[in-house]
DRENZAVO-173987 format. One record per residue: x, y, z of N, C-alpha, C in turn; residue in one letter. Coordinates in steps of 0.2 Angstrom, whole numbers, plus 5000, padded with zeros to 4 digits. Example, Ala and Ser with C-alpha at 12.3 -4.5 7.8 and 13.67 -1.06 7.14 Angstrom:
506649725039506249785039506649845039a/506449895035506849955036506450005039s/
This chain:
564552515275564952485270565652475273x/565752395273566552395278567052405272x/567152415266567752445264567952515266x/567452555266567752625269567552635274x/567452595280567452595286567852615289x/568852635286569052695291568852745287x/568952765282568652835282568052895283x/568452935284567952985290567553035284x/567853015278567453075273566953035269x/566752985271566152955268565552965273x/564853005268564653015267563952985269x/563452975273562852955270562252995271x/561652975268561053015267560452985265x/560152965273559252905274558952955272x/558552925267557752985265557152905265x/556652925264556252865263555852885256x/555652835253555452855244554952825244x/554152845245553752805243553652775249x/553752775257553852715261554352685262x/554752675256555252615255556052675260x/556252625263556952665266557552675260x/557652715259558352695252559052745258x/559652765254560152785256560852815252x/560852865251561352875247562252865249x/562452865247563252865251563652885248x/564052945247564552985243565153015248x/565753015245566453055247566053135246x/566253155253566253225253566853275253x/566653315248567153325242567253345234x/566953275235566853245228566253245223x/565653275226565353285222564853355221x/564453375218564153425219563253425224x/563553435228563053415234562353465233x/562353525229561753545226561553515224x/561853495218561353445211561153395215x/561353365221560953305223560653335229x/560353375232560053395238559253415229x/559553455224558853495222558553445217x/559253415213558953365208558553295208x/558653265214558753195217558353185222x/558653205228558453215235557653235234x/557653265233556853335235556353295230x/556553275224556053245219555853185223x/556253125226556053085227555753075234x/555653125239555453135245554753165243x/554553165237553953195237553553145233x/553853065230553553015228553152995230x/552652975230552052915233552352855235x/552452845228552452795227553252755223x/553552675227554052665223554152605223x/553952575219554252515218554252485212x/554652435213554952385207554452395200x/554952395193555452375193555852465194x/556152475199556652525202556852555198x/557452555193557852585188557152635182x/556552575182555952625178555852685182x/555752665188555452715193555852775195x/556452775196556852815194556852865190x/556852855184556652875177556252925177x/555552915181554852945181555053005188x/555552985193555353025198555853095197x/556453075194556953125192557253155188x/557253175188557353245183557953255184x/558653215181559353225179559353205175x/559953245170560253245164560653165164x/560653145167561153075168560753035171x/560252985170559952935171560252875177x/559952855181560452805187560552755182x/561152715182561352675181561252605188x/560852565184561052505188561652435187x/561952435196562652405197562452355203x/562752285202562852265208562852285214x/562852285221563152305226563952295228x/564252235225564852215227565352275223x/565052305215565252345214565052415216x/564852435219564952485222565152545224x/565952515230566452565231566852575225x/566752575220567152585214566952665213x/566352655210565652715207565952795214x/566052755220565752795225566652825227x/566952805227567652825226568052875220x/567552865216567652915209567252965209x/566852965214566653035216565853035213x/565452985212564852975211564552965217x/563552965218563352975222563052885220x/562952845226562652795224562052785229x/561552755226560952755229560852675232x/560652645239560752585242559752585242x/559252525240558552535243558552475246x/558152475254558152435257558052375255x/558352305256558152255253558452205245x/558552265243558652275235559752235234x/559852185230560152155228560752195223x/560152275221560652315216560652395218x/561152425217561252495217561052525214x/560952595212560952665207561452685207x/561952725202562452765201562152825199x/562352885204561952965200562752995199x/562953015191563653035190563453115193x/563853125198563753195201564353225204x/564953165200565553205203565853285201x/566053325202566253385204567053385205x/567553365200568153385202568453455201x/568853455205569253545204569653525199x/569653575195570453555191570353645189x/571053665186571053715183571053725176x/571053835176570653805172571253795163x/570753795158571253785153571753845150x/572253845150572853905147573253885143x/573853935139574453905136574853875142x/575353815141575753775145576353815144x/576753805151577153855151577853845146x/577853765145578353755142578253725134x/577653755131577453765123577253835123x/577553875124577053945124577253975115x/576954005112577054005105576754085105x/577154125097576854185097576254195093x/576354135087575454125083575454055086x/574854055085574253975084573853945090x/573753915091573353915096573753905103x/573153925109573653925115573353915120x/572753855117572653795125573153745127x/573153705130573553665133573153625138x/573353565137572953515142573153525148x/572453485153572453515160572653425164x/572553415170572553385173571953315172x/571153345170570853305168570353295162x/570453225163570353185157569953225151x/569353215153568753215153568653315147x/569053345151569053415149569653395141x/570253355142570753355136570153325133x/570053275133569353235126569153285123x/568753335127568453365123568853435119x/569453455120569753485118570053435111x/570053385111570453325104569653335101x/569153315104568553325099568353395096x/568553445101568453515095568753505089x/569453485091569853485083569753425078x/569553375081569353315076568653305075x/567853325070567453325073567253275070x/567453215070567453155066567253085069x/566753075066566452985072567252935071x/567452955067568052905065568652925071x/568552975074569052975081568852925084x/569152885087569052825093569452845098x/568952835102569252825110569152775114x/569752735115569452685121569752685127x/569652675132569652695140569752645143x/570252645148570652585153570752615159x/570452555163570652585170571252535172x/571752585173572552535174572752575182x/573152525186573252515193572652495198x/572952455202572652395207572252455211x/572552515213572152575219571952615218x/572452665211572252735209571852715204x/571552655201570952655195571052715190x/571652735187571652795184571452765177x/570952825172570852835168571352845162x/571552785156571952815151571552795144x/571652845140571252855135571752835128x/571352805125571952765119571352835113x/571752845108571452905104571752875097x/571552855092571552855086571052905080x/571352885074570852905068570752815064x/569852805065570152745062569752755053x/570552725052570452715046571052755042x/571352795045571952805045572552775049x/572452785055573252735061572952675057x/573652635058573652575056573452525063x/572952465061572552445068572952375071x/573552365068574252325070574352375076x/574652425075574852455079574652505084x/573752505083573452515089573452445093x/573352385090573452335093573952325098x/574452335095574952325101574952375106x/574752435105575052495112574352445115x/573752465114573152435118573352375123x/573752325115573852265122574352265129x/574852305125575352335133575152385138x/574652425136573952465141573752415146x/573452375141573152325146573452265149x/574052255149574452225154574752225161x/574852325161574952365165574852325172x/575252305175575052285181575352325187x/574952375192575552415195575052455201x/575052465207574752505211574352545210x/574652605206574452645206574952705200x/574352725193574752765189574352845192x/575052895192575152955196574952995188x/575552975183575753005179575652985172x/575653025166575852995161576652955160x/577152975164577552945165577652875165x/577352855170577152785174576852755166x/576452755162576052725157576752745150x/577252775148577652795146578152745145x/578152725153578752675155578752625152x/577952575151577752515148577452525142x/577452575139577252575133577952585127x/578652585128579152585126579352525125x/579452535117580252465115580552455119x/580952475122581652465126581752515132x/581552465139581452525143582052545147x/582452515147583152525149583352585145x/583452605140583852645136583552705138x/584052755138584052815140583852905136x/583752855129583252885122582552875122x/582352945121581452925124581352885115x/580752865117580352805112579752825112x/579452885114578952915113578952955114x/578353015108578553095108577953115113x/578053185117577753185122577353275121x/576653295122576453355121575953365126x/576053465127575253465132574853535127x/574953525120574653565117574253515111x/573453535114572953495109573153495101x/573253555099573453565090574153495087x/574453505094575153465090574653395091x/574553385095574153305098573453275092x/573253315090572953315084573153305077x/573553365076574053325071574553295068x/574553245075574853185075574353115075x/573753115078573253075077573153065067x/573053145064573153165057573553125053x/574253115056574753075053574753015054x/574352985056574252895058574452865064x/574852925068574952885075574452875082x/574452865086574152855093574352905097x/573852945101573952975106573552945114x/574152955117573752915125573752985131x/573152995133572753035137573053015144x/573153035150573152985155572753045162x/572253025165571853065171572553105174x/572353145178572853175180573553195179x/573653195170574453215170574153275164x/574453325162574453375157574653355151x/575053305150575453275145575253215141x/575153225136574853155132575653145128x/575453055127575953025121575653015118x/576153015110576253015106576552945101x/576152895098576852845095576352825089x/576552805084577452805086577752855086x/578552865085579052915087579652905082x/579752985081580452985078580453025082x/581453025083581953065085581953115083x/581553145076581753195073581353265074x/580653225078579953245077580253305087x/580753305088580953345095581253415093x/581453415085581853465082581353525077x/580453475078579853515076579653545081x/579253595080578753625084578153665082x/577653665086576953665083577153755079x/577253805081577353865078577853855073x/577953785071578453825063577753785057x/577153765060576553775055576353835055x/576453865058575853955058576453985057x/577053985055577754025053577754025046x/578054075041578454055036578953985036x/578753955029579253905028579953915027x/580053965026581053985027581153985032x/580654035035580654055044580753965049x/580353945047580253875050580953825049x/581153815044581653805040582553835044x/582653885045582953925047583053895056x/582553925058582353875066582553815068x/582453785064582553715065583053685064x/583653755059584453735058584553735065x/584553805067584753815075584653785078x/584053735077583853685086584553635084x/584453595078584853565077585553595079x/586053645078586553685080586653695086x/585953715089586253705098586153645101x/585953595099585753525102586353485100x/586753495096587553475094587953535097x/587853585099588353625101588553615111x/587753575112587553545119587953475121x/588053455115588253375115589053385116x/589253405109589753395108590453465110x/590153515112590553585114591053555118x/590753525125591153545131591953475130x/591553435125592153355124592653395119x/592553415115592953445110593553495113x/593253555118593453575120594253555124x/593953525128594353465131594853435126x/594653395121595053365117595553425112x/595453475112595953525110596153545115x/596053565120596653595124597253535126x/596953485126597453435129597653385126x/597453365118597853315114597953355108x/597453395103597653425098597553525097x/597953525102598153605102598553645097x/598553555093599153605087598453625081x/597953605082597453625077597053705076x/597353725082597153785084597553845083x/597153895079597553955075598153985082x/598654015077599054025083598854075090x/598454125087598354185091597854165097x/597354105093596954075097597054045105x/597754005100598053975105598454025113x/598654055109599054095115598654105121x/598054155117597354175122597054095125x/597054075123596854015128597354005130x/597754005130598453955137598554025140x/598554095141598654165145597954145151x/597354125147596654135151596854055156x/597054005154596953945158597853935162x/598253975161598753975164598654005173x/598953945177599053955185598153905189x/597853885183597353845186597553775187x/597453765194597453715200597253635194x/596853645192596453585190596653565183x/596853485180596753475172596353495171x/596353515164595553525160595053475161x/595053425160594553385162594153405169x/594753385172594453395181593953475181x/594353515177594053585178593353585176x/593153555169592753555164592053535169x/592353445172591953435175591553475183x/592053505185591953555191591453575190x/591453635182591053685183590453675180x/590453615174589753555173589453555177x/589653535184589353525191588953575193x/589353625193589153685199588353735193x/588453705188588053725183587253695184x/587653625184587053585185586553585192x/586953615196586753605204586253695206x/586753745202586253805201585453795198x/585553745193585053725188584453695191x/584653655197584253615200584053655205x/584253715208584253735214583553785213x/583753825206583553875202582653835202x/582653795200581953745196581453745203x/581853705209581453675216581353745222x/581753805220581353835225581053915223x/580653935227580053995226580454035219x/579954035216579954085208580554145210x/580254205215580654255215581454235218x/581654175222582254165226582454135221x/582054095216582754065210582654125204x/582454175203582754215200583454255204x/583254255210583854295215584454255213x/584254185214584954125216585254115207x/584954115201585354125197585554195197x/585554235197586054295197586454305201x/586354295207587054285212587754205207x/587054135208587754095204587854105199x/587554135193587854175186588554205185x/588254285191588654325191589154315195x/588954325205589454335206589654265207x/589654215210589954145210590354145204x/589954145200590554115193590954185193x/590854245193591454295193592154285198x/591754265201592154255210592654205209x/592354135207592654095205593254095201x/593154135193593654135189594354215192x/593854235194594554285196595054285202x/594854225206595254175211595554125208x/595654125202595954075197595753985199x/595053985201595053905203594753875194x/594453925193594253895186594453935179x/594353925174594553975168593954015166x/593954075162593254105157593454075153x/593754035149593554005141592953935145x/593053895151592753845152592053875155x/591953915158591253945160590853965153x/591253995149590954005144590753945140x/591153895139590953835134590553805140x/590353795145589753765148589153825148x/589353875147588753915149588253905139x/588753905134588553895128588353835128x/588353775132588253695132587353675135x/587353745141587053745142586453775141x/586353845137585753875133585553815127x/586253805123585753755120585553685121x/585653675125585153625127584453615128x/584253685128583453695129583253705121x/583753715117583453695108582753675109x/583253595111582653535110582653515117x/582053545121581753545126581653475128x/581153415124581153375126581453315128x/582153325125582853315124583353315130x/583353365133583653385139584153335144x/583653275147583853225150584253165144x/584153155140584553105135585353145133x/584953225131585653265131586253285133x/585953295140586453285147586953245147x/586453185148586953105148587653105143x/587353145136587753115130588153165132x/588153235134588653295134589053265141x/588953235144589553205151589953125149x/589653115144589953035141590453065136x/590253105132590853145126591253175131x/591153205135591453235138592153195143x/591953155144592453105150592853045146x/592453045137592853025132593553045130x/593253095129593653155125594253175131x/594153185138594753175143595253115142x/594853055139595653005140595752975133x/595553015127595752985122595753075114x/595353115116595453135112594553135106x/594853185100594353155096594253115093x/594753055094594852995092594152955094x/594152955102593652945104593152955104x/592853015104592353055103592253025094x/592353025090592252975083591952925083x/592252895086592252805088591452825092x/591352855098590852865103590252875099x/590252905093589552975091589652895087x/589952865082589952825077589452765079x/589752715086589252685089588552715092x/588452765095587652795096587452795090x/587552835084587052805077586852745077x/587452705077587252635073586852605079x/586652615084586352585090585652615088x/585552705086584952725085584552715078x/585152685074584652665068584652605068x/584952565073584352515073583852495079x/583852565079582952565083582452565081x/581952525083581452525080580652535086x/580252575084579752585085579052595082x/578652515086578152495084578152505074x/578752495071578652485064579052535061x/579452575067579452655064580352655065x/580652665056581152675059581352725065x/581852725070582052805074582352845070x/582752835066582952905063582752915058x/582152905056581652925048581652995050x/581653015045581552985035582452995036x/583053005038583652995037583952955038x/583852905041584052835041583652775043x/583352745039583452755031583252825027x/583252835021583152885017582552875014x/581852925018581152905014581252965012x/581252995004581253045001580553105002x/580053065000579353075002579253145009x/579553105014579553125021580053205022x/580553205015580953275018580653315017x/580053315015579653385013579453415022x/579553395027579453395034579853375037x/580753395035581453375036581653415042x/582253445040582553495041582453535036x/582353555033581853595029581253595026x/580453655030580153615030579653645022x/579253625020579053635014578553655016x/578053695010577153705012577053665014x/576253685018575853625020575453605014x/575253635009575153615004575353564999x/575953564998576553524994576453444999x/576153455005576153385009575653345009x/575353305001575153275001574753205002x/575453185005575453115008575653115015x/575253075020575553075027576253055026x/576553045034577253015032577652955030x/577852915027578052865027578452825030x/578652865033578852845041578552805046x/577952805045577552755050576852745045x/577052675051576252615047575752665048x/575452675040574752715042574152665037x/573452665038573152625033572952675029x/573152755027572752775023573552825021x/573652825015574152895016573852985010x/573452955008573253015005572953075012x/573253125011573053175015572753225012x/573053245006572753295001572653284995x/572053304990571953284984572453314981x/572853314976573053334972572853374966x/572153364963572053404959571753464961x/571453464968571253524972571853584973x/572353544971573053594973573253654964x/573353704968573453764963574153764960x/
């Protein structure tokens, strides 16, 4: 076979069946070379007889749970690079397919970054084929649909479009499928890669799609009319459509009390504005309205930032930096040395630092509090970043005149986003009354009798009504 005629890990395997010379040819590796020496092999060295028509004869000689499929020969190396076993008989114009791939994947556990104290705690893996069947435990429904694309020119990577039909609205399966199927690109790695082209607007630095690697949330998202996309080798499935607001939920405030829940979700909100808007403000009071600040306040701030080298600004930005560069250092090297390297940069660097007077403790502190809550809202992080170093360099050359003017334009730019039919800041911009039962305060799940209205769904009853106590 001259397509993988440089590779050294294909496979072959002459047996004769009946007389007739046949040959198998598989990546080694890639398959389960028991099942085909006990299930395949041995059956058909012991046939008499073998001929035409082949695909019947097969049938009768073997005894596998997955029947040969007949392929062309030009197709192929497709079957045989995905880690199937194909069968070649002399003379013969068509192939066998024996599915006997055998991938390693590990195994299923909680995801490190959803880990929860009640409710479920699978999380999806690297392959496909295992999440499906995790989305089917939860839905056991003929009405889940799934349909399957192989997108990239090399990696022929598996991405799975997942619906409820009769619920999602089929407008807007329509379109993710057709932007699925456009995908023109080498090779997809990631759900990332499929993320990129499945977005409104891909320049914008606001995600436009909700992202999860826990089957429960991913499910009951499919529940509420949206689309979920699977993609072979990523742990991460999307989710669209999308609200901004769905990053401020999480799957443990359904297994939580609803005050409790309710509560939580003030905070995420409180540190995900304390992450944005702390370090600009900051800034914008020590350097344009310092007269806003109580007088005692003010003292102890100008005692602690008195004899530093740097404007506020410049300072702020410094140790922004040095935060961010621990932060990255912390993430990319061995578990136990980035535990070591955050408590040395914590401790002694930042101690070192401020008692050398190159920086303030009121500024380490308002970055250190910019910083925890940033992880509020987890998925958020990289959009949050951005906004917290934009308010921030605002607020250096104008105050909170700017920072007003700043926040004022981002709204009006986010309410008029739109995704695939779906306001971005629903239910509060616009105002779906309906939808605050799952707000910022969230209400029973019983009291949730209608999906959301936030997005095109074809069915919105969710709960009987008269079944309600």
């Amino acid at each position: 076979m001259t397509t993988f005629s440089y590779s050294s890990d294909l496979k072959w395997r002459d047996i004769r069946v009946g007389g007739r010379k046949c040959a198998f040819c598989f990546i080694d590796g890639g398959l389960d070379r028991e099942l085909l020496e006990l299930s395949i092999i041995k059956p058909l060295r012991s046939a008499e007889r073998f001929e035409p028509p082949f695909d019947e004869a097969l049938e009768g000689l073997v005894n596998f749970s997955e029947n040969a499929v007949k392929i062309p020969l030009a197709t192929s190396p497709g079957p045989i690079s995905e880690g199937d076993a194909v069968m070649f008989v002399d003379g013969e114009e068509d192939a066998f397919v024996f599915a006997l791939r055998k991938p390693e994947k590990r195994s299923i556990g909680e995801p490190p970054s959803s880990s929860v104290l009640k409710g479920p705690r699978e999380g999806f893996i690297e392959e496909i084929k295992s999440n499906l069947s995790l989305m089917r435990r939860r839905i056991k429904s003929p009405d889940l649909v799934v349909r399957t694309y192989q997108v990239g020119r090399y990696s022929s990577t598996s991405v799975a479009v997942l619906y409820v039909r009769g619920v999602a609205d089929e407008l807007v399966v329509k379109q993710i499928t057709d932007r699925i199927q456009k995908i023109d690109i080498d090779g997809v790695i990631d759900s990332a890669y499929v993320l990129s082209y499945v977005q409104a607007r891909r320049h914008s630095f606001f995600l436009q799609a909700g992202t999860t690697e826990k089957p429960d949330v991913a499910g009951a998202k499919l529940l509420e009319g949206r689309v979920v996309i699977l993609v072979d080798g990523s742990p991460i499935a999307i989710s669209l459509p999308y609200l901004v607001f769905e990053d401020v939920q999480d799957g443990y405030d359904y297994y939580s009390g609803d005050w409790r829940a309710s509560m939580i979700r003030l905070f995420r909100v409180i540190g995900a504005l304390l992450t944005i808007f702390l370090p600009g403000a900051y800034i914008a009071l020590q350097t344009y309205h310092f007269q806003l600040l109580p007088l005692k306040f003010l003292m102890t701030l100008m005692s602690a930032t008195t004899g530093i080298p740097f404007p506020p600004a410049i300072e702020m930005l410094v140790v922004l930096m040095l935060f961010e560069v621990l932060n990255q250092a912390s993430i990319r090297m061995p578990r136990y040395l980035g535990i070591s390297l955050s408590v040395v940069g914590a401790i002694v660097l930042g101690d070192t630092a401020v008692k050398s007077g190159l920086i303030s403790s009121p500024s380490v502190l308002v970055i250190a509090l910019s910083a925890i809550g940033i992880f509020c809202v987890p998925d958020q992080v990289g959009t949050m970043s951005i906004l917290r170093l934009l308010f921030l360099c605002i607020s250096a050359v104008t105050g909170f005149v700017g920072m007003i003017i700043l926040a004022i334009v981002i709204i009006g730019y986010l309410a008029g986003l739109d995704n695939f039919g779906t306001p971005y800041l629903a239910p509060y911009a616009p105002r779906i009354i309906p939808d605050l039962k799952d707000g910022m305060l969230k209400s029973s799940t019983a009291n949730m009798d209608r999906r959301p209205y936030s997005i095109p769904t074809a069915n919105r009853t969710r709960s009987k009504l008269h079944l309600r106590k």
